[in-house]
C-alpha positions as CSV (number, residue, x, y, z in Angstrom):
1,X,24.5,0.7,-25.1
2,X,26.2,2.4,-22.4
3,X,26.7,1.1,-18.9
4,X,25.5,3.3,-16.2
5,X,25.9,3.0,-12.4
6,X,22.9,2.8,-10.0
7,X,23.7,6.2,-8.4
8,X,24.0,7.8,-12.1
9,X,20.9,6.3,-13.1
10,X,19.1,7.5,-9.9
11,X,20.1,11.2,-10.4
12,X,19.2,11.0,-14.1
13,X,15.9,9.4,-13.2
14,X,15.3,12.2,-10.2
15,X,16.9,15.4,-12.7
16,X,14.6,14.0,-15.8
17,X,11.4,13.2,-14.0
18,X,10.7,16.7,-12.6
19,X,11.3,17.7,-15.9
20,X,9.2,14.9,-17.6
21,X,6.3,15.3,-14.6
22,X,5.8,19.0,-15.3
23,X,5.8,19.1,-18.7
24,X,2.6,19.1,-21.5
25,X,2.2,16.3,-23.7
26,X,4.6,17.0,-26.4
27,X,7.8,18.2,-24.5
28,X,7.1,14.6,-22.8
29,X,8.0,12.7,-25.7
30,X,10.6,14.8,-26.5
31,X,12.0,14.5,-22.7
32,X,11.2,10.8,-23.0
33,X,14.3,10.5,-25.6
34,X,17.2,11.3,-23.2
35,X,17.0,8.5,-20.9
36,X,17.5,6.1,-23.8
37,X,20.1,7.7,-25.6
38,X,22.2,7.8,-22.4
39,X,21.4,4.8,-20.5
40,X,20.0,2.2,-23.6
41,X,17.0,2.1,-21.9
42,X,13.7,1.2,-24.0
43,X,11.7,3.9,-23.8
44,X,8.6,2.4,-22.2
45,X,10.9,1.6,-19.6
46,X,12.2,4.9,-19.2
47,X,8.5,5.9,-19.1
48,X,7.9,3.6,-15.9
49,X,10.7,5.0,-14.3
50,X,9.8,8.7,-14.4
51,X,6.2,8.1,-13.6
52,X,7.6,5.8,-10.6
53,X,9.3,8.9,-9.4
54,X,5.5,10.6,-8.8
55,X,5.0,8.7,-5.7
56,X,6.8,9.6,-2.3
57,X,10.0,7.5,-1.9
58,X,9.6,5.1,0.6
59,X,6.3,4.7,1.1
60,X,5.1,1.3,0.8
61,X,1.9,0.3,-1.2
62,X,0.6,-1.5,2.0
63,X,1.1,1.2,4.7
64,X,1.8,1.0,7.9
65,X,2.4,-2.1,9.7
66,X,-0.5,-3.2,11.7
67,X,0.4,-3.5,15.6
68,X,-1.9,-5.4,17.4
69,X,-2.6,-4.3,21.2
70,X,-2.1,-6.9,24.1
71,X,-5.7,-8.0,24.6
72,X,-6.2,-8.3,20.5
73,X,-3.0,-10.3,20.5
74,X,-4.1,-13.0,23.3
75,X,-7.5,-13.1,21.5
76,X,-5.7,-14.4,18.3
77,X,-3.0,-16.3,20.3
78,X,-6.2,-18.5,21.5
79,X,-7.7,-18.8,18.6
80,X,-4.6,-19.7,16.7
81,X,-3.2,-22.3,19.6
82,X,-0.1,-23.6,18.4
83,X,-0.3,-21.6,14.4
84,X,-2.9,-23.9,12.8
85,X,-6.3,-22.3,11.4
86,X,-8.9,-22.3,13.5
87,X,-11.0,-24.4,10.7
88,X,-8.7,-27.2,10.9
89,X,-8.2,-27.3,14.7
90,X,-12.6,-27.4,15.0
91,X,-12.7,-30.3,12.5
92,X,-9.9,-32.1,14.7
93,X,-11.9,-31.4,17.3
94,X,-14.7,-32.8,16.0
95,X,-13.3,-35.6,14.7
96,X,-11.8,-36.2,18.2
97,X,-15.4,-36.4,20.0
98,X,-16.5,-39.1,17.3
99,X,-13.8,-41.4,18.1
């Protein structure tokens, strides 16, 4: 097995995966051998990394980050008091008014 850099391995992963994405069926497995032959990759893992390549670097899987606007956050802030969940802080408050 041959040791390959992470750079190496990126620019084989980006050259090979166009290749490998626009490809039929049977040219796929035969693309599917080169990763594995230079890097000692399995080949299932060489498959994971050229279908990773599909989606848009970068993007997350969650999206954006949500930002909350100032009324929305002094809603929660209120709600939250001082971080604990609102469940806990009405049972203390209960619990409070039976003692």
């Amino acid at each position: 097995m041959r040791k390959v850099n992470m750079a190496t391995r990126g620019e084989l992963v980006k050259v090979v995966g166009e290749r490998y994405r626009s490809a039929d069926r049977e040219s796929k497995g035969f693309t599917l051998d080169e990763p594995p032959a230079v890097t000692g990759f399995h080949r299932k893992q060489a498959m994971r990394l050229l279908r990773a390549q599909q989606s848009a670097a970068g993007d997350s899987a969650r999206g954006k980050r949500r930002i909350y606007d100032e009324a929305a956050r002094m809603v929660l802030v209120r709600a939250m008091g001082d971080g604990g969940s609102v469940v806990r802080q009405a049972a203390a408050a209960a619990y409070s008014d039976l003692a």
